[in-house]
N, C-alpha and C positions, 0 to 999 in steps of 0.2 A: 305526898309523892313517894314513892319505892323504887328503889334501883336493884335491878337483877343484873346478873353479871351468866353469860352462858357461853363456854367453849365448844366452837361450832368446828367440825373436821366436812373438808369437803371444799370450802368454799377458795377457785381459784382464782376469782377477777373480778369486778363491779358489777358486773350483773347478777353473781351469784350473790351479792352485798344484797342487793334491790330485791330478789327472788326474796332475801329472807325478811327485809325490814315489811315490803311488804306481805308478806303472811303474818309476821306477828301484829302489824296494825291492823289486822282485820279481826283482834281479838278486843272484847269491849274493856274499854279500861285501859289500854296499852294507848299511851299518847307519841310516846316519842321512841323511833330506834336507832342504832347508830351500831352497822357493822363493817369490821376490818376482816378484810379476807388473808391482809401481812400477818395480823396475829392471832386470828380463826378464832378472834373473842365478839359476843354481839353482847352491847347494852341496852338494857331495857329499862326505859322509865311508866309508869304505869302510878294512875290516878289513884286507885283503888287495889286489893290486894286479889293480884292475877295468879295462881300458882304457878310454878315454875312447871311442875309436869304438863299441864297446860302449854306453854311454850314451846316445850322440848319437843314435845306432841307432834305439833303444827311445825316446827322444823322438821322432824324426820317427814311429815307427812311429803317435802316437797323435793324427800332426796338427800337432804343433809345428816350427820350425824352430830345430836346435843352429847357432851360426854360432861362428866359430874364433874 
C-alpha cells in the first residue's frame, strides 16, 4: 500500500470532499480516500503505484486546484 498526501485549494464543504474522493476512486489501483476541505489536504491510499500527476490530473479535471 502507498499513501499520497495532495493539497487540494477549492474545496469549501463535504460535497466538494465527495466530488474529489470520488474522482480519484475511479482511478485503478486507488482503494481508499479521505478528504478535508478544514485543511484542503486529501489522502490517498492506493494498492499499486498510481502517479501522483495522475491524481492531480483528475482533481483539476473537476474544478479543483492540486498545488505541490
Amino acid at each position: 500500500m502507498k499513501e499520497t498526501i495532495i493539497n487540494v485549494e477549492g474545496m469549501v464543504c463535504g460535497g466538494c470532499e465527495n466530488r474529489v474522493k470520488n474522482a480519484l476512486l475511479t482511478i485503478d489501483g486507488v482503494e481508499n480516500v479521505e478528504a478535508s476541505h478544514e485543511t484542503g489536504i486529501v489522502k490517498v491510499i492506493s494498492k499499486e503505484e498510481v502517479e501522483e500527476s495522475t491524481m492531480k490530473e483528475k482533481i483539476e479535471d473537476i474544478g479543483f486546484e492540486a498545488k505541490e
